[in-house]
LUMDREN-525464 format. One record per residue: x, y, z of N, C-alpha, C in turn. Coordinates in steps of 0.2 Angstrom, whole numbers, plus 5000, padded with zeros to 4 digits. Layout:
// LUMDREN-525464
XYZXYZXYZ/...
//
This chain:
// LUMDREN-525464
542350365402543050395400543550365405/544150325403544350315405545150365408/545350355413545950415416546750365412/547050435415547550395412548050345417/547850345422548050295428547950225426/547150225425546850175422547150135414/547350165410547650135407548450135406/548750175409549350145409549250065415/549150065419548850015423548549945419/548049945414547749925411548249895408/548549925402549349915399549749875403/549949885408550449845412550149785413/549649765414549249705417549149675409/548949685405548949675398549649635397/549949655398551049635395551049585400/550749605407551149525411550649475409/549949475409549549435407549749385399/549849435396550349405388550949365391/551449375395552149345397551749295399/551149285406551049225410550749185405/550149175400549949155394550549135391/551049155387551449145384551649085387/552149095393552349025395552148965396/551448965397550848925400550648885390/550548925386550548885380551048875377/551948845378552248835377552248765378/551848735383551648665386551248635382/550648665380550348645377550248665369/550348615366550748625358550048635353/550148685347549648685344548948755345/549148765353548648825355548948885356/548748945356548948995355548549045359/548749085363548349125370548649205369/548249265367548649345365548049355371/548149415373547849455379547749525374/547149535369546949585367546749645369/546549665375546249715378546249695386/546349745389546049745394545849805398/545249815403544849865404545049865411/544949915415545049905424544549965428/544249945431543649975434544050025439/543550095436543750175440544050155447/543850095452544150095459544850045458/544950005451545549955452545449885456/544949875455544649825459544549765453/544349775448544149725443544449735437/544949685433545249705429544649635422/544449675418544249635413544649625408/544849555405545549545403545049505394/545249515390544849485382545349455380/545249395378545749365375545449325369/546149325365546049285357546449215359/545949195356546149105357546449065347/546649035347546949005343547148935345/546648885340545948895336545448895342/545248955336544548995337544048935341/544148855338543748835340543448805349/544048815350544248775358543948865360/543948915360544248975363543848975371/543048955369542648975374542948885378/542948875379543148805383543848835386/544248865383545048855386544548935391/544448985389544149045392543949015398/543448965398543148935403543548915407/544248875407544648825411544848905414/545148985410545748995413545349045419/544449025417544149095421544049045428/544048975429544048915434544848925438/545248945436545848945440546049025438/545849075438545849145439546349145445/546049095449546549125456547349125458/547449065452548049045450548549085447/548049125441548349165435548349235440/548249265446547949305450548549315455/548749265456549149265461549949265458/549949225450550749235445550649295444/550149345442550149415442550449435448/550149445453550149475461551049465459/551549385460552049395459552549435455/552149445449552449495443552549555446/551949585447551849665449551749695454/552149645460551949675468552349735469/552849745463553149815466553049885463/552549865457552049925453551549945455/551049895458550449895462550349865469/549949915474549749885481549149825480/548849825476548249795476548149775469/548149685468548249675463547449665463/547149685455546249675454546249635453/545449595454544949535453545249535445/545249485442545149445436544649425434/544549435428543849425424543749395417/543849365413544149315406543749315402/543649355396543149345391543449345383/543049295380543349295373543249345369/543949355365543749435362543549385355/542849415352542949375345542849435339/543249485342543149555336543549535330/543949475329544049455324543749415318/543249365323542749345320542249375319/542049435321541649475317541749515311/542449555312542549565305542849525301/542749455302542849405297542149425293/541549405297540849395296540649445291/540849505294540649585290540949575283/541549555285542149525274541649525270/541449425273540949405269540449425266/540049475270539449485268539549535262/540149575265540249635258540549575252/540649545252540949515248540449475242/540049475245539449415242538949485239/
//
């Protein structure tokens, strides 16, 4: 069960991680980065960030590059939110693919 610190918190890192994404695919033409969830451990220490990738196909390779330079994306954060937070969390980057699941699920009823 999460508190309500924790997601209001969560929430906030969520918006700036969308803004920082946002600018960063702006460069690169064609791809598309949302910040669908994100989770932040009872001490604030680890923030689990899900992202939807667009196309699906790159998602786990671009996921890959952004979880290689975590410290980069860690740090644009840090400058976003030094004045909401003492301690910005660990970064953590995983494909959310809850869309391509209930793609899957469609189908099945479908058929």
């Amino acid at each position: 069960m999460e508190t309500t610190r924790q997601n209001k918190i969560a929430r906030l890192i969520q918006k700036e991680l969308s803004d920082i994404f946002l600018a960063q695919t702006r460069q690169m033409k064609g791809t598309m980065i949302s910040v669908s969830a994100c989770r932040i451990s009872p001490d604030m220490s680890i923030c689990r960030a899900y992202l939807s990738v667009f196309p699906g196909e790159r998602a786990q390779e671009i996921v890959n590059n952004i979880n290689e330079n975590q410290k980069s994306v860690r740090f644009e954060l840090g400058n976003r939110m030094r004045h909401q937070l003492r301690i910005i969390p660990e970064l953590k980057f995983f494909v959310d693919d809850s869309l391509d699941y209930a793609e899957h699920i469609d189908e099945l009823l479908k058929k």
